[in-house]
DRENPAMAR-169353 format. One record per residue (C-alpha): residue number from 1; x, y, z. Coordinates in nm, 3 decimals, m for minus. Example, Ala and Ser with C-alpha at 12.3 -4.5 7.8 and 13.67 -1.06 7.14 Angstrom:
BEGIN
1,1.230,m0.450,0.780
2,1.367,m0.106,0.714
This chain:
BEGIN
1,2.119,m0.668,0.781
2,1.996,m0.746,0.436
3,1.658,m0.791,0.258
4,1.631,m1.190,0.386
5,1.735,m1.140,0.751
6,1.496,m0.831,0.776
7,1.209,m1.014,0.648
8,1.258,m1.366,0.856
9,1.265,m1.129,1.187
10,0.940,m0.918,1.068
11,0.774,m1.284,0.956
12,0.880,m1.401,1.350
13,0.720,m1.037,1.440
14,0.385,m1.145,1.209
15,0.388,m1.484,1.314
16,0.357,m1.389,1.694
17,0.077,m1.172,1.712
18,m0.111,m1.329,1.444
19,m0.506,m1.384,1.484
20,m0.772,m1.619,1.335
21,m0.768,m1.432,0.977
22,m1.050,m1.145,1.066
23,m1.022,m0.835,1.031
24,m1.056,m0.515,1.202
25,m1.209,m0.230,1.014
26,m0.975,0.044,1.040
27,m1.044,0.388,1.167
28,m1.000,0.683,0.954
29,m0.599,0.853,0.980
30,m0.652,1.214,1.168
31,m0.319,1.383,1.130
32,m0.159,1.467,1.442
33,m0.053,1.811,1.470
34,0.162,1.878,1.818
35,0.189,2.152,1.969
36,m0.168,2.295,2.005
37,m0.258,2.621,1.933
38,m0.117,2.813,2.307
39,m0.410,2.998,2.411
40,m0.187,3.252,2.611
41,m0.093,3.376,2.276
42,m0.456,3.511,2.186
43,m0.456,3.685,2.533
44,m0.089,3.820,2.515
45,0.013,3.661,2.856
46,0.409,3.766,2.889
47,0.679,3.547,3.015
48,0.695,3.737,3.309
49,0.326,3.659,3.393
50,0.438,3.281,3.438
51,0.480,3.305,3.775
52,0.267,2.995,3.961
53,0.423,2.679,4.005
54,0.196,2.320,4.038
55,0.243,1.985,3.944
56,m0.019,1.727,3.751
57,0.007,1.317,3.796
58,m0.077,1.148,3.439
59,0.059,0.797,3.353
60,0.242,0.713,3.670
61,0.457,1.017,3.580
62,0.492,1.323,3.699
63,0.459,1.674,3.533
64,0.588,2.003,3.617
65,0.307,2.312,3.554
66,0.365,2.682,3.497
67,0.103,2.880,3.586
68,0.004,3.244,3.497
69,m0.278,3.414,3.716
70,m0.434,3.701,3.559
71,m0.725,3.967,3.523
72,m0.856,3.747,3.253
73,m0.790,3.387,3.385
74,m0.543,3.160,3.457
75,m0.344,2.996,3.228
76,m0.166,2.636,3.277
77,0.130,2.552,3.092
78,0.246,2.150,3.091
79,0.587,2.135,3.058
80,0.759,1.864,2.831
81,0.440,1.797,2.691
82,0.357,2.188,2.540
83,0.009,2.235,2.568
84,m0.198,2.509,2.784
85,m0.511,2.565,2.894
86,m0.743,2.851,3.021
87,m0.991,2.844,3.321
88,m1.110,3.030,3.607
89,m0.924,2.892,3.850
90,m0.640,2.633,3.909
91,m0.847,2.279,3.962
92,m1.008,2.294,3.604
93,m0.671,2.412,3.466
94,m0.478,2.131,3.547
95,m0.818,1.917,3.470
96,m0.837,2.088,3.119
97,m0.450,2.016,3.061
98,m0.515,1.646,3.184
99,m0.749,1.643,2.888
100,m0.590,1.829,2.620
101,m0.270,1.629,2.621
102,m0.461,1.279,2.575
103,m0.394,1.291,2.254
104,m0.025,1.305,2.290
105,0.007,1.025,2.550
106,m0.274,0.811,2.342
107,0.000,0.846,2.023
108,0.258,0.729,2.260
109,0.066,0.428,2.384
110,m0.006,0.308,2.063
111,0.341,0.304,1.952
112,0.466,0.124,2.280
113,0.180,m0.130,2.206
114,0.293,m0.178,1.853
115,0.577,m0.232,1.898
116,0.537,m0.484,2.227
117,0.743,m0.262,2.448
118,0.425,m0.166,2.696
119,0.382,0.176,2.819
120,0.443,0.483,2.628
121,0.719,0.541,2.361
122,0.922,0.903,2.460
123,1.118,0.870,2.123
124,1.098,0.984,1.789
125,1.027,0.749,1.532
126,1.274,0.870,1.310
127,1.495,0.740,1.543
128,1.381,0.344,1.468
129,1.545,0.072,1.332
130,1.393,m0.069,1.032
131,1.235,m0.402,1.180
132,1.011,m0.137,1.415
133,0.949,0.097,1.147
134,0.767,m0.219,0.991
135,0.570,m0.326,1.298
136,0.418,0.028,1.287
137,0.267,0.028,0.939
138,0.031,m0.218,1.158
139,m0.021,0.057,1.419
140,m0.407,0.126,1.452
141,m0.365,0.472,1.489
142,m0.305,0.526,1.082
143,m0.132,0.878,1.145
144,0.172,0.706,1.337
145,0.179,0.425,1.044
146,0.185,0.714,0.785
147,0.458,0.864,0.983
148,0.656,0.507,0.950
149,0.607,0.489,0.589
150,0.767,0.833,0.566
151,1.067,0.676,0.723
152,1.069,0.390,0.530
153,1.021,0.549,0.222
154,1.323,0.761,0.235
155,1.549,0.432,0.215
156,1.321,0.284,m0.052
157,1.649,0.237,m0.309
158,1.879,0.071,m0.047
159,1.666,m0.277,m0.134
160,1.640,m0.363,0.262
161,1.159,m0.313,0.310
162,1.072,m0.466,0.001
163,1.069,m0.823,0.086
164,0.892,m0.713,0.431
165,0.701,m0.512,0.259
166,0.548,m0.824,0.014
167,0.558,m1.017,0.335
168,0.271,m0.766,0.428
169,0.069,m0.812,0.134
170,0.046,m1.152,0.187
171,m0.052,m1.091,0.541
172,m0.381,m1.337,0.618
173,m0.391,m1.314,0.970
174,m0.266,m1.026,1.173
175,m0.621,m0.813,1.250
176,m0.464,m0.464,1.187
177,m0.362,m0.594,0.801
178,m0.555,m0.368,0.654
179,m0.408,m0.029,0.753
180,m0.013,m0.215,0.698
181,m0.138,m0.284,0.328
182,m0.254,0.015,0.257
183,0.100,0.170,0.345
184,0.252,m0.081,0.117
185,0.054,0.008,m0.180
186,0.140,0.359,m0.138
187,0.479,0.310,m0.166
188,0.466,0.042,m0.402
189,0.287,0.300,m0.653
190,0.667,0.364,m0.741
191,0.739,0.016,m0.731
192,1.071,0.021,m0.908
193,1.242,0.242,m0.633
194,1.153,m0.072,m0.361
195,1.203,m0.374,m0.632
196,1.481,m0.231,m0.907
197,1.478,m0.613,m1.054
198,1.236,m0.782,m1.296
199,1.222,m1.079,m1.048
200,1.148,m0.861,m0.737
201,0.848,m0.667,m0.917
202,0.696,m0.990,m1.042
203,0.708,m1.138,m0.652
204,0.525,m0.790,m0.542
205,0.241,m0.807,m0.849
206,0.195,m1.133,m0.753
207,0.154,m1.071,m0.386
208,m0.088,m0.776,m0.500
209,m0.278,m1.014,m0.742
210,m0.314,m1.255,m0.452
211,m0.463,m1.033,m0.215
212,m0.704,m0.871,m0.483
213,m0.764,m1.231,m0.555
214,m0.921,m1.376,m0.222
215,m0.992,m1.056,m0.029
216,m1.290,m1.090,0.161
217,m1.314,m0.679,0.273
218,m1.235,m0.353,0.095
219,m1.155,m0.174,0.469
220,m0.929,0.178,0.359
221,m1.007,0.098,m0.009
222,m0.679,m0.162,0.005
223,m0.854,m0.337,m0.280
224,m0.966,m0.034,m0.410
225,m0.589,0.085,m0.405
226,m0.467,m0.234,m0.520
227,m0.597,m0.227,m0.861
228,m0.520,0.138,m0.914
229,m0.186,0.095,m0.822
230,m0.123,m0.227,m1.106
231,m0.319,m0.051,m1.360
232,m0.257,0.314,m1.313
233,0.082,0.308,m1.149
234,0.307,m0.001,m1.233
235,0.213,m0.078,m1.620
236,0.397,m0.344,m1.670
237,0.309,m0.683,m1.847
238,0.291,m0.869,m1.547
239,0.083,m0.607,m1.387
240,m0.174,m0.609,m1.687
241,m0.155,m1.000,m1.642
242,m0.260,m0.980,m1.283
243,m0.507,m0.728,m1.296
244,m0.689,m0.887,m1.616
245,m0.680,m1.206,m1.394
246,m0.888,m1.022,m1.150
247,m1.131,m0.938,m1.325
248,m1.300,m1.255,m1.287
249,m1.119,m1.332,m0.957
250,m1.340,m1.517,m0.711
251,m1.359,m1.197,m0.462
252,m1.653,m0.954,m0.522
253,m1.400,m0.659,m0.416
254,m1.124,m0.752,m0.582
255,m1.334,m0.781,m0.893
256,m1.452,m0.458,m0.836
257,m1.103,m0.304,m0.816
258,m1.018,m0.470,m1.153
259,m1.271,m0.356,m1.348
260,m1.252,0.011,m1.265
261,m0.825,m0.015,m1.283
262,m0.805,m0.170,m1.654
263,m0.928,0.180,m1.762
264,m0.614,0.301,m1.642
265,m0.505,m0.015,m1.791
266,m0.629,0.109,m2.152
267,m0.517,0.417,m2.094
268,m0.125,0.368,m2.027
269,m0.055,0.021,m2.206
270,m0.346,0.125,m2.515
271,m0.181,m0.250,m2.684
272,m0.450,m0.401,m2.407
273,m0.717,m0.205,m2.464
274,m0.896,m0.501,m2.692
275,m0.827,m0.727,m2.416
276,m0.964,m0.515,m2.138
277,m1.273,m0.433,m2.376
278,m1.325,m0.796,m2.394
279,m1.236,m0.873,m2.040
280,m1.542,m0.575,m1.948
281,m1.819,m0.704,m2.169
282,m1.786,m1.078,m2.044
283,m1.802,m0.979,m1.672
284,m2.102,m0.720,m1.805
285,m2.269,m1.063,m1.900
286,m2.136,m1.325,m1.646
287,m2.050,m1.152,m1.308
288,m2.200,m1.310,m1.047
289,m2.288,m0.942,m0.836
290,m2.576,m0.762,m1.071
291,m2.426,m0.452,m0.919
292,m2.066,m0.516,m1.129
293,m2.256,m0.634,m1.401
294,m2.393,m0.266,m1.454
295,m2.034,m0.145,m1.351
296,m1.862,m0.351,m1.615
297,m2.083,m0.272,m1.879
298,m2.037,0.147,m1.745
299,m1.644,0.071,m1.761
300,m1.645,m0.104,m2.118
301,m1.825,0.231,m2.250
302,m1.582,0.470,m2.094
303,m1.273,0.242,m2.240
304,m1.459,0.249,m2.549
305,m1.489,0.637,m2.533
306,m1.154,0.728,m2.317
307,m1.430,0.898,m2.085
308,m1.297,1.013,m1.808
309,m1.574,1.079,m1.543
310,m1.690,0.742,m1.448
311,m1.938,0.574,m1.293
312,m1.923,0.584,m0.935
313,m1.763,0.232,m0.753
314,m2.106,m0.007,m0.664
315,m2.108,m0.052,m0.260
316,m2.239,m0.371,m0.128
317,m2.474,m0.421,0.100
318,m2.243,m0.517,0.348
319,m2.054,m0.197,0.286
320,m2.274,0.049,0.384
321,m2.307,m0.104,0.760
């Protein structure tokens, strides 16, 4: 499989569980950490004290139970699934371990659902081909998209993701976008390792450009990020020409991205710092949102000065809901 077929099959992918073009804030990524903590280790229960036997029904499986009974409690132990729990008797153990494993079967739901299989994924996701790595950057739970782009980024040079990974940029309709962007700008922060040719980069600035350019929310910062990573990260011409674009571009957010990134700008391509200067003071004097006029005229000073503690990002109104 090359770069093309990849992205026609993730496209078919996009193109099937597309929406009406809104967009679904997404939540905040929790890292998953699996195992718990075993609480039979702060009581120094032996091996020899796992002596019980029971069995617990969740998600039309099955699970075998090891149970300790001691002076100081007893102890449940899920097997295949490695938590434990503590309670006075056996009812609320197995109703504690019921409990304390939702988070592992909620991780594995969420990957079945994202990638359309139904029910709960038993795999790793190491073990993925590259057309479900991608549908998981979309995965809601942002921990299990993070883990994806882990994946993905470890084949970064082989040239397969990065016209997928564009493909996702220039996402308008799937719901989840937001999170699957986010993931692309991160990696695309070493955007030469994904795109190693001139004509490849200038497809990705442009697809970052476009989605500065007409963005209608700033959910995860993906505006945010998509400014820092043209003017901080990638440096290049056609980066500069995109993000200087944006600073008049007809989206409040993306405008606000553009003007705080073409410090960075300034700072690591100094041959545009006139430009930016003058980019700063007319959006000072013509944006549209009072709140970026202040900001622009803030950022023109600290270009102006190479000051490096800035004025903090203006929220909307509709940003603090």
């Amino acid at each position: 499989m090359d770069a093309e077929a990849l992205a026609s099959s993730f496209t078919g992918f996009l193109q099937s569980v597309s929406g009406d073009g809104s967009v679904t804030r997404p939540s905040h990524r929790v890292p998953f950490h699996w195992p718990p903590h075993p609480v039979s280790k702060d009581f120094h229960i032996l091996a020899s004290d796992w002596t019980g036997r029971s069995t617990l029904d969740l998600y039309d499986e099955t699970f075998e139970v090891e149970i300790a009974r001691t002076a100081q409690g007893t102890f449940g132990r899920l097997i295949r699934v490695w938590n434990e729990a503590k309670a006075p008797d056996l009812e609320t153990v197995l109703s504690k371990l019921a409990e304390g494993a939702e988070p592992y079967f909620r991780r594995q739901l969420d990957i079945g659902t994202s990638l359309g299989t139904g029910g709960r994924f038993k795999g790793q996701v190491s073990q993925l081909g590259p057309l479900e790595l991608l549908k998981l950057l979309y995965c809601p739970n942002r921990d299990v998209a993070h883990e994806s782009q882990l994946h993905i980024e470890t084949h970064a040079s082989s040239g397969l993701y990065w016209l997928s990974l564009v493909s996702i940029l220039e996402d308008t309709s799937h719901p989840g976008r937001r999170g699957a962007q986010w993931c692309v700008l991160d990696m695309f922060e070493d955007l030469p390792s994904f795109c190693p040719t001139e004509a490849s980069q200038e497809r990705a600035i442009s697809a970052i450009k476009g989605l500065m350019w007409s963005a209608e929310d700033d959910y995860a910062r993906t505006i945010y990020k998509a400014g820092v990573v043209l003017g901080g990260h990638v440096c290049t011409c056609p980066a500069a020409e995109a993000l200087l674009a944006c600073v008049t571009a007809p989206s409040k957010y993306g405008r606000r991205s553009a003007q705080h990134a073409v410090f960075h700008l300034a700072e690591w391509m100094p041959d545009y710092r006139d430009r930016v200067l003058s980019a700063l003071k007319e959006a000072a004097s013509d944006d549209p949102e009072p709140l970026l006029r202040d900001f622009s005229a803030s950022m023109a000073k600290d270009v102006e000065s190479m000051a490096y503690e800035h004025m903090t990002e203006p929220l909307f109104e509709d940003e603090y809901l």
